[in-house]
C-alpha positions in Angstrom: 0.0 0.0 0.0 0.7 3.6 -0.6 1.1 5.6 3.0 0.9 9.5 2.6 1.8 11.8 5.0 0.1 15.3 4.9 0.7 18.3 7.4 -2.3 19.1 8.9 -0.9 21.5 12.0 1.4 24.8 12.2 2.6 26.2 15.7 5.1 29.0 16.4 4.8 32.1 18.3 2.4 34.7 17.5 4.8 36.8 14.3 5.4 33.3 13.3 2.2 32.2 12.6 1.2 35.7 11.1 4.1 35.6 8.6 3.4 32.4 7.5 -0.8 33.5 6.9 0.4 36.3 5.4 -2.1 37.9 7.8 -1.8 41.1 9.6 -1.5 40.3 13.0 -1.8 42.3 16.3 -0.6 45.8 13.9 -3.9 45.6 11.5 -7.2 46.7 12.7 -8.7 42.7 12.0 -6.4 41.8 14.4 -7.1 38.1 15.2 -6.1 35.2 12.9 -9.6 33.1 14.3 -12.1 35.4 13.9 -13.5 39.0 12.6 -13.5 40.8 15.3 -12.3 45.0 14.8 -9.8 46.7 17.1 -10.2 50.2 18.4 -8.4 53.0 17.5 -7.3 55.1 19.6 -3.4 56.3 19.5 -2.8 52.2 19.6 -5.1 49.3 18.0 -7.1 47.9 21.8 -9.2 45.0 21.4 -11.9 44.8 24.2 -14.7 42.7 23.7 -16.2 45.5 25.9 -15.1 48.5 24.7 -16.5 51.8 25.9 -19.9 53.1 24.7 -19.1 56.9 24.5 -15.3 56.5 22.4 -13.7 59.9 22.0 -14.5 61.8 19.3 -10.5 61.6 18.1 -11.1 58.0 17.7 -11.4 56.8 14.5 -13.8 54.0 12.9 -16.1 54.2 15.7 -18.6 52.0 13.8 -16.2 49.4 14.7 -16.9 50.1 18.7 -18.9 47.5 19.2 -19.5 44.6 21.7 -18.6 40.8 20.9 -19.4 37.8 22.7 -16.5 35.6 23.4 -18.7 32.3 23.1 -20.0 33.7 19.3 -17.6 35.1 17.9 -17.7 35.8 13.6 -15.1 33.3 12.9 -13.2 32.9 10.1 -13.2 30.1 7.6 -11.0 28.1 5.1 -13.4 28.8 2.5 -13.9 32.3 2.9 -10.3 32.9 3.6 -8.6 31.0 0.7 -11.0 33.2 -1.7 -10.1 36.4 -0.3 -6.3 36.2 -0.1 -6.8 34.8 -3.8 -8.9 37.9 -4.8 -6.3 39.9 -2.7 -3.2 38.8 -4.8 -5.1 39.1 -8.0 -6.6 42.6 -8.0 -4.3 44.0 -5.3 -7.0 45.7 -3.4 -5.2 47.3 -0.7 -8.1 48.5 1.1 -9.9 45.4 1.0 -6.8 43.0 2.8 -6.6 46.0 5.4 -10.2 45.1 6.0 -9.8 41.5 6.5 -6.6 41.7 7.7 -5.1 39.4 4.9 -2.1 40.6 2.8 -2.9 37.8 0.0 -1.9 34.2 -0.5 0.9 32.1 1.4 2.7 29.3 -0.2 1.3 26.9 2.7 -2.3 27.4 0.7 -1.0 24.9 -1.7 -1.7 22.5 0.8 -5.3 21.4 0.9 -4.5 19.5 4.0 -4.1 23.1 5.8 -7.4 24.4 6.9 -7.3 28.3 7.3 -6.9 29.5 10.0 -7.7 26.5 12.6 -4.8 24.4 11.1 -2.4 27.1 12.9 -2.4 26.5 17.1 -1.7 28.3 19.6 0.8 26.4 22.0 0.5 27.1 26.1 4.2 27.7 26.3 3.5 31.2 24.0 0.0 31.6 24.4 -0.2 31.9 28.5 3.7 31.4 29.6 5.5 34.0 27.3 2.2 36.1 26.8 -0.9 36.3 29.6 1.1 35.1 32.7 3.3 38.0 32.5 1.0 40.8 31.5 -0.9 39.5 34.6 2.3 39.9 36.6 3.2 43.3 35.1 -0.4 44.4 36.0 -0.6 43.0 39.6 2.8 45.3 39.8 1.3 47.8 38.4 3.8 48.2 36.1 1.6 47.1 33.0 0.2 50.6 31.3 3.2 52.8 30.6 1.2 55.8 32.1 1.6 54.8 36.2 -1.7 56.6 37.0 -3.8 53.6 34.6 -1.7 51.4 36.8 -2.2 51.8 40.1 -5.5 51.0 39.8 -8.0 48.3 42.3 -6.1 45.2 40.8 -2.7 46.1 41.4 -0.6 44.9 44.8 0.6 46.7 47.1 4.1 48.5 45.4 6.9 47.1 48.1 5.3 43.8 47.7 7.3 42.4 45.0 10.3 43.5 46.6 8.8 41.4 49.5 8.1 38.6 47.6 11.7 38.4 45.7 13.6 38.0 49.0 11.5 35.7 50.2 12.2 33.5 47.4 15.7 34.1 47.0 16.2 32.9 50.8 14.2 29.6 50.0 16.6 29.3 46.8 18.3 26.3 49.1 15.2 24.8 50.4 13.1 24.3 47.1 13.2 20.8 46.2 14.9 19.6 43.3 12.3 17.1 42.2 10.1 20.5 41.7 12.4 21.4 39.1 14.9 24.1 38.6 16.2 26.0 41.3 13.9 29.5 41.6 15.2 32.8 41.3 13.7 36.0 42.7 10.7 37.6 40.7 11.7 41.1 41.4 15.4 41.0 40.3 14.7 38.5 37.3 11.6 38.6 36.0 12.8 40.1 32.9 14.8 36.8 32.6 12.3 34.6 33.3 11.7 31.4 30.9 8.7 29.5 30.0 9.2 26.8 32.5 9.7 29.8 35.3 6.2 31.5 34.9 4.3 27.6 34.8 6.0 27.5 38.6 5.3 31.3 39.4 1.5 31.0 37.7 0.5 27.9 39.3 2.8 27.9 42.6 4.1 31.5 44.1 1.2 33.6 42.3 -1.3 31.5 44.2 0.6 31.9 47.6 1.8 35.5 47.3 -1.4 36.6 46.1 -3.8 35.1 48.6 -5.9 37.8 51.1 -4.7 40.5 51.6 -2.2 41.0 49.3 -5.2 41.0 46.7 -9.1 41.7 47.4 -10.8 38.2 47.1 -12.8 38.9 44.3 -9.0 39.4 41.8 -7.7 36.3 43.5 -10.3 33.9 42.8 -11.0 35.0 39.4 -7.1 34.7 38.2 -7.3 30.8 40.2 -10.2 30.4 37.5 -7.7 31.4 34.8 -5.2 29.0 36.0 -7.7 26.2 36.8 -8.4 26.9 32.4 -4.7 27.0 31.6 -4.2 23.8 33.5 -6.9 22.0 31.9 -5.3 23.6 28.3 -2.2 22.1 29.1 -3.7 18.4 29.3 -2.9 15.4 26.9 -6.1 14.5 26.9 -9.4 16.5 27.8 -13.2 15.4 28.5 -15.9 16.8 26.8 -17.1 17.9 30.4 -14.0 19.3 30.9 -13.7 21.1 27.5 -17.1 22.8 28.2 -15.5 24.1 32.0 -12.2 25.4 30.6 -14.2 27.6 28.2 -16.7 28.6 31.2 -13.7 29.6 33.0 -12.0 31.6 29.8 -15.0 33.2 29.4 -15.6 34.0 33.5 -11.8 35.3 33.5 -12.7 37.7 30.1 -15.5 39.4 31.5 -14.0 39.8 35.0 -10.9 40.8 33.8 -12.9 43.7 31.4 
């Protein structure tokens, strides 16, 4: 018999992926690979599924303000997609692939084992380690929005905390057990250092010790162990149905909350 092998999956980090869709990415208004959602303009593209009802009147494509719901999004499709980076390429409407988002065809459309976009994952390690886990941290420091009075805001920590929290873990540097894995190194002087493996033991160990009452009000602390209750079921070989249907419950929980 004849065996055939066809590539059916693409991973890579977030540019990655884009260059190889040939799609915009976080830089275009039609910001997300999956689906149809429109950013916001405003100085920066944002991309709230809640954004605000009364935009500024210096913001531009304020049509576009509107509200989506995370569990019915207008996703893409291979169909659609193949036909408009074809009609992209052809014609070279420039206004039209800013409007989708799509610069025009990739070589990997040659393939019609690739399924546009679902055929290109998201892997934890970028998705939540190197991405969300992070930006949580940088905003429970308040140290995420460059402008320090949209930081300090309800969900940040107390500022001398982190200084707090990175000695105590340097001086238990000796007592964290091997079999745990590597040996930790303080948030505050390294976080900027920090590897994948290093925010799966901050996200799902320190964060949920550090963080606990009072250094966060309960109703922030509970919501971010729903986010890492999600990411650990994410992370699984295998996943139930039941457990599927959770995962996105909590996603969903964490979106709203976190807007």
């Amino acid at each position: 018999f004849t065996l055939y092998a066809h590539i059916t999956l693409v991973s890579g980090d977030q540019p990655a992926r884009e260059k190889l869709m040939n799609h915009y990415g976080s830089s275009g208004s039609r910001y997300c690979t999956y689906c149809y959602a429109h950013g916001c303009y405003k100085a920066h593209i944002y991309c709230p599924f809640n954004p605000p009802t009364n935009p500024p009147p210096t913001a531009t494509n304020q049509a576009h303000w509107r509200i989506y719901d995370p569990a019915n999004l207008p996703m893409r499709k291979d169909e659609e997609w193949r036909y408009d980076a074809i009609h992209i390429t052809q014609t070279m409407n420039f206004k039209r692939a800013e409007e989708l988002g799509i610069h025009g065809q990739c070589i990997l459309m040659r393939l019609t084992s690739i399924d546009f976009p679902r055929s290109f994952v998201l892997d934890s390690m970028h998705l939540f380690y190197i991405n969300v886990i992070p930006a949580i941290f940088n905003h429970f420091r308040g140290k995420f929005f460059p402008l320090n009075s949209l930081s300090n805001d309800s969900t940040s920590t107390d500022a001398a905390a982190t200084p707090v929290i990175g000695s105590d873990m340097s001086s238990s540097t000796q007592k964290y057990p091997a079999d745990f894995g590597d040996q930790i190194r303080s948030i505050k002087e390294f976080c900027h250092q920090y590897k994948a493996h290093e925010w799966v033991v901050w996200a799902h160990v320190f964060l949920i010790i550090y963080l606990n009452d009072p250094a966060l009000p309960k109703k922030y602390y509970h919501a971010y162990l729903g986010l890492v209750r999600a990411i650990h079921f994410c992370r699984l070989d295998e996943i139930t149905k039941a457990d599927l249907q959770l995962t996105e419950k909590l996603l969903f929980a964490f979106i709203q909350h976190y807007e």
